[in-house]
VOVEX-567717 format. One record per atom (N, C-alpha, C, O, CB): residue in three letters; x negated, y negated, z. Coordinates in steps of 0.1 Angstrom, whole numbers, padded with zeros to 4 digits, always signed. Glycine has a CB too. Layout:
alaXYZ...
***
This chain:
unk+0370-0543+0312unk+0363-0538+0301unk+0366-0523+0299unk+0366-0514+0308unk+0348-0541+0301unk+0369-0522+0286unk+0375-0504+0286unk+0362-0495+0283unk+0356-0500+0273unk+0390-0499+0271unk+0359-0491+0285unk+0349-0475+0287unk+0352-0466+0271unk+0362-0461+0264unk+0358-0461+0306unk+0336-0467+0269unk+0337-0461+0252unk+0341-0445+0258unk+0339-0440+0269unk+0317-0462+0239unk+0347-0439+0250unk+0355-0424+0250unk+0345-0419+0248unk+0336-0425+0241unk+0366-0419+0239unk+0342-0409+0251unk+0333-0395+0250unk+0335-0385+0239unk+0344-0376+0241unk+0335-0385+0261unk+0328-0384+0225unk+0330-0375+0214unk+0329-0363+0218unk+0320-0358+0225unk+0321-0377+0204unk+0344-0356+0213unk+0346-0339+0215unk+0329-0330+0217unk+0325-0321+0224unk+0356-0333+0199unk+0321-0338+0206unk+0307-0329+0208unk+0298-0330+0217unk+0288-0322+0218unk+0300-0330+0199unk+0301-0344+0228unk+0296-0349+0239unk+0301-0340+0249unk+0295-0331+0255unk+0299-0364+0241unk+0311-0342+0249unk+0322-0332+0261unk+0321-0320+0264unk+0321-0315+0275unk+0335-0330+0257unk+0321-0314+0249unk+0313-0299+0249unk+0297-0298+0256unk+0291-0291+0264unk+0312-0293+0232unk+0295-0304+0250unk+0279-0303+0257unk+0278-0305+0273unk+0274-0299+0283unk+0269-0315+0251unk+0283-0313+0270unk+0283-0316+0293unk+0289-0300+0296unk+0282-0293+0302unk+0302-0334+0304unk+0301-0297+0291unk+0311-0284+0292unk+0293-0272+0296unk+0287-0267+0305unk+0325-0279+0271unk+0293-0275+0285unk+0285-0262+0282unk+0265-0263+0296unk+0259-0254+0302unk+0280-0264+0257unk+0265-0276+0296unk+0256-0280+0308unk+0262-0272+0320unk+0255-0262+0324unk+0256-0297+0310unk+0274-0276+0327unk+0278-0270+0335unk+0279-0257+0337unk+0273-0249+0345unk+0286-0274+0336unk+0288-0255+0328unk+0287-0238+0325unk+0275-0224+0330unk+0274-0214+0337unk+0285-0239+0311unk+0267-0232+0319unk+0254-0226+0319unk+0243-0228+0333unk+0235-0220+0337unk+0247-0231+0307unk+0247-0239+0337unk+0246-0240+0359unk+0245-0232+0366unk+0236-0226+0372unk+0258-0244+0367unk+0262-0232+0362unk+0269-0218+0372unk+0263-0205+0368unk+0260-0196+0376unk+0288-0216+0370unk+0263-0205+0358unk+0257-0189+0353unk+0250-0184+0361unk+0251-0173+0367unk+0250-0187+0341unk+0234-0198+0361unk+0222-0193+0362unk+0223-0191+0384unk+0216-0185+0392unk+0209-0206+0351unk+0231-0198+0384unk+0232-0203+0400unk+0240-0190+0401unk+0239-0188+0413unk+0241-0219+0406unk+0246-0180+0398unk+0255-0172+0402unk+0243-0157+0400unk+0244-0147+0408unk+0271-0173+0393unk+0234-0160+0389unk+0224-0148+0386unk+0213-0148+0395unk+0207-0137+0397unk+0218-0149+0374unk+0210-0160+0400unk+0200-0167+0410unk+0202-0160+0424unk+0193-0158+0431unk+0203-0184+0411unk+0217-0156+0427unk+0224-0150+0438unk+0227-0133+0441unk+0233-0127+0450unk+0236-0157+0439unk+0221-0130+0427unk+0225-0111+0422unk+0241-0113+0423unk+0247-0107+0431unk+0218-0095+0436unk+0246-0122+0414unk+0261-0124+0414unk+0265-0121+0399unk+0255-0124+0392unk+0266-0141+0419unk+0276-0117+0393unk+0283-0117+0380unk+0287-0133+0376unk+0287-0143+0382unk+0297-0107+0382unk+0288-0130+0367unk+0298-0143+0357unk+0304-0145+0350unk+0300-0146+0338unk+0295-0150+0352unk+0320-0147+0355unk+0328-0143+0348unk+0334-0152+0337unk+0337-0164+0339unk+0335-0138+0356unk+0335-0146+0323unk+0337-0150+0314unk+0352-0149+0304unk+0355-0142+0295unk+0328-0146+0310unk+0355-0156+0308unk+0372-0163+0302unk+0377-0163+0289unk+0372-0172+0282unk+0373-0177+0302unk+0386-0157+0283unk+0390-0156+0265unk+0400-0157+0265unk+0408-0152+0273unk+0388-0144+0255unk+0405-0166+0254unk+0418-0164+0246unk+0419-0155+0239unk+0429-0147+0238unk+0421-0173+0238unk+0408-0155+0235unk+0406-0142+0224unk+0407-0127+0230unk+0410-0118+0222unk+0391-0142+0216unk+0406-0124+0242unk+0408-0114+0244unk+0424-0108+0252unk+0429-0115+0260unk+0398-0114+0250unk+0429-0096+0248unk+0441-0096+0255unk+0444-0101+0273unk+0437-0100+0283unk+0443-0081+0254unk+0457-0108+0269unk+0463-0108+0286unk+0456-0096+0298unk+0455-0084+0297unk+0483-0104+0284unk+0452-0103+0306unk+0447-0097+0318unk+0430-0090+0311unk+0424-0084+0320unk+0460-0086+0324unk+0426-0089+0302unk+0413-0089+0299unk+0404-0102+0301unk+0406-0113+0297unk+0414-0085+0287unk+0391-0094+0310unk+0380-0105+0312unk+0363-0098+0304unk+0361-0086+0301unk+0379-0107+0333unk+0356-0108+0303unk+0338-0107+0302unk+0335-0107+0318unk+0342-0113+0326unk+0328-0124+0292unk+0328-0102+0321unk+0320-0098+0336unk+0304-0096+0333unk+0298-0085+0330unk+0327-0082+0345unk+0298-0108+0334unk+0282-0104+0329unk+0275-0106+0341unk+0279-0115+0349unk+0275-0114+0316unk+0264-0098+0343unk+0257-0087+0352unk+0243-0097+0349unk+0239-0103+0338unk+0258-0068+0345unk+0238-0097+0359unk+0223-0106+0364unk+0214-0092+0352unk+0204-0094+0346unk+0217-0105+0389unk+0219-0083+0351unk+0210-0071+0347unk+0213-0072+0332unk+0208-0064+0325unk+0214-0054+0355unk+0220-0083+0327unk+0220-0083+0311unk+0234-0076+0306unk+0237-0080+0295unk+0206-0075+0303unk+0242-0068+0311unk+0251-0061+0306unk+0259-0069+0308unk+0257-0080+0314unk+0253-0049+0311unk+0276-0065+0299unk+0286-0073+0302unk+0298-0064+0303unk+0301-0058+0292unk+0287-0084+0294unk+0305-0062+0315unk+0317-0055+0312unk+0328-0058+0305unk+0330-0070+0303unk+0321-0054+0321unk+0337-0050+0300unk+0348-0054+0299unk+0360-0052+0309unk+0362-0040+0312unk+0350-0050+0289unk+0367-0057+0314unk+0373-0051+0327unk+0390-0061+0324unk+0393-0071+0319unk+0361-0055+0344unk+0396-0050+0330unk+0413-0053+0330unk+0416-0056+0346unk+0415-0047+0354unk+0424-0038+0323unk+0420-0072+0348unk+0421-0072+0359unk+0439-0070+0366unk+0447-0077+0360unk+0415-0085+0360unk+0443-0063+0374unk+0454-0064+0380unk+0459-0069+0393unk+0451-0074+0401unk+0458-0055+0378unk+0474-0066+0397unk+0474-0066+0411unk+0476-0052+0416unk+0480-0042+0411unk+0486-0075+0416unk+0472-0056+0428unk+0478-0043+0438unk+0483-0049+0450unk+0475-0052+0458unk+0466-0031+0443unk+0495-0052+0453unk+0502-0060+0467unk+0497-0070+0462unk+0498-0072+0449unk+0499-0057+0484unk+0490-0079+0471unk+0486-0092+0470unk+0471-0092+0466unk+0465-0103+0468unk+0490-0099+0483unk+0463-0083+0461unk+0449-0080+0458unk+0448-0080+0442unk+0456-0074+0435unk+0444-0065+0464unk+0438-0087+0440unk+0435-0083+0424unk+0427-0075+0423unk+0417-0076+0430unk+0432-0092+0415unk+0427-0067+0415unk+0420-0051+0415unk+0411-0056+0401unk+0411-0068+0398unk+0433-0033+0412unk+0404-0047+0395unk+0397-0043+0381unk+0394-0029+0375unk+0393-0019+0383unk+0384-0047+0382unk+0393-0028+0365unk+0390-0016+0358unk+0380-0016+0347unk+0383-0022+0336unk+0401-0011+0354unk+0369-0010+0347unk+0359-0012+0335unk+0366-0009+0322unk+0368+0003+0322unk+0345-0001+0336unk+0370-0014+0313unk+0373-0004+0302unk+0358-0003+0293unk+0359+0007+0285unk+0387-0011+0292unk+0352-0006+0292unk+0335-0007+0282unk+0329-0012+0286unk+0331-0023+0292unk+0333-0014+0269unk+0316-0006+0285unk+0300-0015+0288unk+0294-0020+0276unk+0291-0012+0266unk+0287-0006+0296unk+0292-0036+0277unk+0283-0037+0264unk+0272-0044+0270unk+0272-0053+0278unk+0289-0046+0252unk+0263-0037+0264unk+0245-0037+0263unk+0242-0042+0247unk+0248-0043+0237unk+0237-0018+0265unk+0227-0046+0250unk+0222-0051+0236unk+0226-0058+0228unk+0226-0070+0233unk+0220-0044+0230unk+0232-0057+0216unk+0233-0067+0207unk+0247-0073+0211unk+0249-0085+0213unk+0233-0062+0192unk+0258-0061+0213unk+0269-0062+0217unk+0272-0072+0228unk+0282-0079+0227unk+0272-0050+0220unk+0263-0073+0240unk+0265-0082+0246unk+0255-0093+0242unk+0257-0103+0250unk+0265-0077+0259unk+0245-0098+0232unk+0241-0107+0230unk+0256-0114+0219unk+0259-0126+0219unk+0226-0104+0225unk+0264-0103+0212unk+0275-0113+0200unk+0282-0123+0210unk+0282-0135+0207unk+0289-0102+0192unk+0289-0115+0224unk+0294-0125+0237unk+0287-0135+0235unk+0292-0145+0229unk+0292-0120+0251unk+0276-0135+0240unk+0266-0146+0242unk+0268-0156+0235unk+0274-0167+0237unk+0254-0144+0239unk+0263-0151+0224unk+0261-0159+0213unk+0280-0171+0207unk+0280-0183+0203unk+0256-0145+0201unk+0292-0159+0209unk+0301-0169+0210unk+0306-0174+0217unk+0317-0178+0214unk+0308-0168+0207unk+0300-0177+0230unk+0304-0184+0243unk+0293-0195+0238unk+0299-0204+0233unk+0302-0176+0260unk+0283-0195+0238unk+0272-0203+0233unk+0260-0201+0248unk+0253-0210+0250unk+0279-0222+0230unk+0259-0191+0254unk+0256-0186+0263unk+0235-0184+0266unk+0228-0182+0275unk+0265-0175+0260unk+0235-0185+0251unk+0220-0181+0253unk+0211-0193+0247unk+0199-0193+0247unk+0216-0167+0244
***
């Protein structure tokens, strides 16, 4: 017997269940959580902070180490827009 398929809006939702898991399990630990874009340039990441902030940070190598660099801090609304288009809050 074949197994009914899971609607894209089902999928997302489990997606977004998980997700929001890890978040709270990584904030739960005074840990960051890092946040993934297409939309943002190559080697650009979101880095959000148990403390509400969210970095912007450029990740590289150094030898075999991946390094970072803050380029911006966003606070307040700025890091609620993140939020809000990850589906975060």
């Amino acid at each position: 017997m074949k197994k009914p398929a899971f609607s894209s809006k089902t999928q997302k939702q489990r997606y977004l269940v998980t997700i929001k898991a890890l978040r709270a399990k990584n904030f739960s630990n005074n840990l960051p959580f890092l946040i993934l874009s297409d939309k943002l340039p190559e080697g650009q990441v979101y880095r959000e902070y148990p403390d509400g902030r969210i970095e912007l940070q450029q990740v590289f190598t150094v030898g075999p180490q991946y390094k970072t660099k803050v380029l911006t801090v966003l606070a307040g609304p700025d890091a609620d827009r993140v939020r809000e288009e990850y589906e975060l809050l």
